[in-house]
C-alpha positions as CSV (number, residue, x, y, z in Angstrom):
1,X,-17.5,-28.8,4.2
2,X,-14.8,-26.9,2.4
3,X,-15.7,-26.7,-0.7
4,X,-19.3,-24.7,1.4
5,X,-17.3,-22.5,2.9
6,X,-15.4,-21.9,0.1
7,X,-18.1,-21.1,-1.8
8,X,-19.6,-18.8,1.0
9,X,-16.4,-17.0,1.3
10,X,-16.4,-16.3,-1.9
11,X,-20.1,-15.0,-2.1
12,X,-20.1,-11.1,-2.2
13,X,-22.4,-11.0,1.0
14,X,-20.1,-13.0,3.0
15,X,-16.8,-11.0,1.7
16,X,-18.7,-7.7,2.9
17,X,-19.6,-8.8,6.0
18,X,-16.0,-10.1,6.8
19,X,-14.6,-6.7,5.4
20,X,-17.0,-4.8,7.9
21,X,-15.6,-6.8,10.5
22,X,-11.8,-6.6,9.0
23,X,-12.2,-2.7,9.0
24,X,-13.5,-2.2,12.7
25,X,-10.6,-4.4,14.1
26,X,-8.1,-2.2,11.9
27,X,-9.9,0.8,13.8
28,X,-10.2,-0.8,16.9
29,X,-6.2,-1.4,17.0
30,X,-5.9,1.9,15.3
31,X,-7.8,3.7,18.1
32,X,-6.0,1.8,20.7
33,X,-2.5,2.3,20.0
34,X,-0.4,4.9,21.1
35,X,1.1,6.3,17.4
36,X,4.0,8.2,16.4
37,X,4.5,9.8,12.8
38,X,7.9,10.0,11.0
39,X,8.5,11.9,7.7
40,X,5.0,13.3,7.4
41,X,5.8,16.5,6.3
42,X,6.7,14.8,3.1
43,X,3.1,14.2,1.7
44,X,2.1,17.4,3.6
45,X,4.1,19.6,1.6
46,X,2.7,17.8,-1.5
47,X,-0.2,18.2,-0.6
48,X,0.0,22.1,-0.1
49,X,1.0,22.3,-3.5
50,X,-2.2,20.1,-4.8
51,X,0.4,17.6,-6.3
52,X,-0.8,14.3,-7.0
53,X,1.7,11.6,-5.8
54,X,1.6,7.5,-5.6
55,X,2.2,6.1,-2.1
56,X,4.2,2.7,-2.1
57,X,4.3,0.3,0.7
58,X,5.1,-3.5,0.8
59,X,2.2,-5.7,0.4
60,X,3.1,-7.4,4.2
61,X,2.5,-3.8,5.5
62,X,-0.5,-3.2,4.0
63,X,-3.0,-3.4,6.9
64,X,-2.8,-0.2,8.7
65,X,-1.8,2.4,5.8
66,X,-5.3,3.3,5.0
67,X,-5.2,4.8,8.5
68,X,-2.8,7.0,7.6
69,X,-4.8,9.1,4.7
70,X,-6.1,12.0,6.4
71,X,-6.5,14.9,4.0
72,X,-9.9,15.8,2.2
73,X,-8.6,14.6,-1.2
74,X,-9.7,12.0,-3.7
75,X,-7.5,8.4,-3.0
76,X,-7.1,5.4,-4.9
77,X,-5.6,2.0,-4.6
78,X,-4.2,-0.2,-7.6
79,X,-5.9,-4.0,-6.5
80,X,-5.6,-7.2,-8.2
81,X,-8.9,-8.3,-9.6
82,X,-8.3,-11.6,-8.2
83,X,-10.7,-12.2,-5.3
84,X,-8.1,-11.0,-2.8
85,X,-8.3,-7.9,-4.3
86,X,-12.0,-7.4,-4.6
87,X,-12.1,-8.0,-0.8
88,X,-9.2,-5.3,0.1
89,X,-11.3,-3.2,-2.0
90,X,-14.1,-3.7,0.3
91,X,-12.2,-3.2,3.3
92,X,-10.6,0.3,1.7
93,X,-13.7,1.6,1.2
94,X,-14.7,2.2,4.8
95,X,-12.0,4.6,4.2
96,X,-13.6,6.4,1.4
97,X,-10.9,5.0,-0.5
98,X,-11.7,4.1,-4.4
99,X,-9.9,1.5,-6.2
100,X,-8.4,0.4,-9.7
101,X,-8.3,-3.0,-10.6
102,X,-5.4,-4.7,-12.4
103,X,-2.4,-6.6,-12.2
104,X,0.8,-8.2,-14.2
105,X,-1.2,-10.5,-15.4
106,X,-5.1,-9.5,-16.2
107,X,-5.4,-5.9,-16.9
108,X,-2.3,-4.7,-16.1
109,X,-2.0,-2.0,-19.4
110,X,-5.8,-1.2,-19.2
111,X,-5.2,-0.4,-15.4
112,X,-1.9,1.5,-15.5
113,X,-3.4,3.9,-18.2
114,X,-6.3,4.5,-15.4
115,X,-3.4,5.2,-12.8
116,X,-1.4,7.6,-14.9
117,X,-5.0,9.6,-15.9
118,X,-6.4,9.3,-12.1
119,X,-2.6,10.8,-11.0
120,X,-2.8,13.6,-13.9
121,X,-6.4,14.4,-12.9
122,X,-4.8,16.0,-9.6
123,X,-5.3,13.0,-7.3
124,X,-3.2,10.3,-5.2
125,X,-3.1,6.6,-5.5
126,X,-1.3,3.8,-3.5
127,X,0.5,0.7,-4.6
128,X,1.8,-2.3,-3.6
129,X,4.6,-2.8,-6.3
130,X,5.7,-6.5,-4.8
131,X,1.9,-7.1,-4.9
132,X,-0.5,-9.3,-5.6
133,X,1.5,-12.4,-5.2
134,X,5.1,-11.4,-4.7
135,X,8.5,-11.7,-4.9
136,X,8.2,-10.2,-2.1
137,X,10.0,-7.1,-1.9
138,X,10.6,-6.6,-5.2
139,X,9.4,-3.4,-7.2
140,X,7.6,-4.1,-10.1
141,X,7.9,-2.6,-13.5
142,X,3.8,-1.4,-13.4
143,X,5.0,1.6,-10.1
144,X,7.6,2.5,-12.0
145,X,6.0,2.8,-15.6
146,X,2.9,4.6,-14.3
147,X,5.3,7.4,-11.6
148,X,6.9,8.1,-15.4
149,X,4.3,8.6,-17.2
150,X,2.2,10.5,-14.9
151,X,5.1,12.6,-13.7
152,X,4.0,11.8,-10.3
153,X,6.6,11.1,-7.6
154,X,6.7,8.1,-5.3
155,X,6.5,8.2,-1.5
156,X,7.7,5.1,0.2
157,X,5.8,4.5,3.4
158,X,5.7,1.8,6.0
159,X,4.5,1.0,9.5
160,X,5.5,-1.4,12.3
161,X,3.6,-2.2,15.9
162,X,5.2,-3.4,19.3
163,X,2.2,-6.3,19.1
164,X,2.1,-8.2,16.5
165,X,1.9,-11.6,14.4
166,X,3.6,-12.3,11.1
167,X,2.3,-14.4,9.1
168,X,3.6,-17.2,7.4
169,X,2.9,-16.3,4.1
170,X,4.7,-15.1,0.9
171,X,4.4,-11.4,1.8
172,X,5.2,-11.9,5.5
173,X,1.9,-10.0,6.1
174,X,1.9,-8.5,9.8
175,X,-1.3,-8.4,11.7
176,X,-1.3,-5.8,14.2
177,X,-2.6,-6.1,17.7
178,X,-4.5,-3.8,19.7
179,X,-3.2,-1.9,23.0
180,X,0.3,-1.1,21.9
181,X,2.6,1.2,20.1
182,X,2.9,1.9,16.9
183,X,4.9,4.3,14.2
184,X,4.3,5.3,10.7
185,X,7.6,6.2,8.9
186,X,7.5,8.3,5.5
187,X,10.5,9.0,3.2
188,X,11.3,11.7,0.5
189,X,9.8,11.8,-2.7
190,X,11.3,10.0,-5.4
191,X,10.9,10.8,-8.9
192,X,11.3,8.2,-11.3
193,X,13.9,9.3,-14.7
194,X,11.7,10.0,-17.8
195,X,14.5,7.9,-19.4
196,X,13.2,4.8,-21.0
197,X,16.2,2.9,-21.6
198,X,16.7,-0.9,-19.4
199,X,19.7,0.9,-17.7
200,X,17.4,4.2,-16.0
201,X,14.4,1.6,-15.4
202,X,17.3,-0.5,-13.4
203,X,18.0,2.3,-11.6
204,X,15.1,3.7,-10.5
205,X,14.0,0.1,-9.4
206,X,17.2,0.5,-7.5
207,X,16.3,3.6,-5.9
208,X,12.8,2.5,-4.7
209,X,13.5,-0.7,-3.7
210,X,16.3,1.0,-1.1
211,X,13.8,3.4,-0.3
212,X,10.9,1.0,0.7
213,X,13.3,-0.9,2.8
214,X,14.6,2.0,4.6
215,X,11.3,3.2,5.8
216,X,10.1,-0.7,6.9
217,X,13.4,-1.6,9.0
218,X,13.1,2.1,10.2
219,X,9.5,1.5,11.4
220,X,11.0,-1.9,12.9
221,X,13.9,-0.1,14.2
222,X,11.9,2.2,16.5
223,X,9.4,-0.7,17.7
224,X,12.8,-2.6,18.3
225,X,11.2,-5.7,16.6
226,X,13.9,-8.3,15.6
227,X,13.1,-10.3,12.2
228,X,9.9,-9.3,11.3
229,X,11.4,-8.1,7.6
């Protein structure tokens, strides 16, 4: 019986059925919780100026962000091409979101050469830099080689609800509930030194990394939850 529903899970049928299903809860909690915005004059500004830039959130924060894209320009998403991925994908593109595939592992140069042209077309991406399967909360080399290349800042953003489960995964992943409260947190932009040596790559890693936290216990900080990073 397992190795069935395996099999139908991973049909592409079955995997767009679930995401149509995965996307209406994300809009039915969207649409039922009371939200508050912190730091969004940051991509606003950017966006004024028709600057591309890469959003960066934590893999476990992932479910929500797509709600917060609300401007009338082209976005993309850097996925794994693992079947994980491929089913995000689905899910993002309810938001009119397209998506690159790659990762560490398959892809990765092939798909961080699409980034850098995608980000010096004009447009705006998001990444999960401790994604697709973790350390968690730790940035990987790919967001910080693609933010140099492509000149293209980085703006950290997380989320947090006052309903919730975390899961018990690597990533921690938080599924929101509906009928609640909820806050989106944005920091500054962040762009990564054009120096190539191990020391500037160190640092900017540095600099992220501090960044991403801040904006997650921030978000967690005004929901007042207690150990959910």
């Amino acid at each position: 019986m397992k190795k069935i529903l395996k099999k139908v899970l991973r049909s592409s049928s079955a995997q767009s059925i679930l995401a149509r299903v995965g996307y209406f809860y994300l809009w039915f909690v969207f649409k039922t919780t009371r939200w508050t915005y912190i730091g969004l004059e940051h991509p606003e500004q950017l966006i004024k100026t028709n600057a591309p830039f890469i959003a960066a959130f934590w893999h476990g924060r992932l479910a929500m962000l797509p709600f917060l894209w609300r401007w009338n320009k082209p976005f993309y998403m850097l996925l794994s091409e693992h079947g994980d991925g491929r089913f995000i994908s689905k899910i993002i593109s309810h938001h009119n979101i397209n998506s690159i595939y790659g990762s560490s592992t398959r892809g990765g140069a092939q798909a961080a050469l699409a980034c850098v042209k995608t980000l010096k077309q004009g447009n705006c991406m998001g990444i999960t830099p401790d994604g697709p399967r973790g350390p968690r909360h730790e940035v990987s080399e790919g967001l910080l080689h693609i933010a140099r290349l492509s000149g293209a800042p980085i703006v950290p953003a997380s989320y947090a609800l006052k309903r919730h489960r975390v899961l018990k995964t690597w990533d921690r992943f938080l599924v929101p509930l509906p009928f609640t409260r909820g806050v989106f947190v944005i920091g500054e932009p962040i762009y990564v030194d054009k120096d190539k040596s191990a020391s500037a790559l160190d640092a900017s890693r540095a600099l992220v990394t501090q960044a991403l936290l801040t904006v997650e216990a921030e978000a967690d900080r005004i929901m007042k939850i207690n150990g959910a990073t």
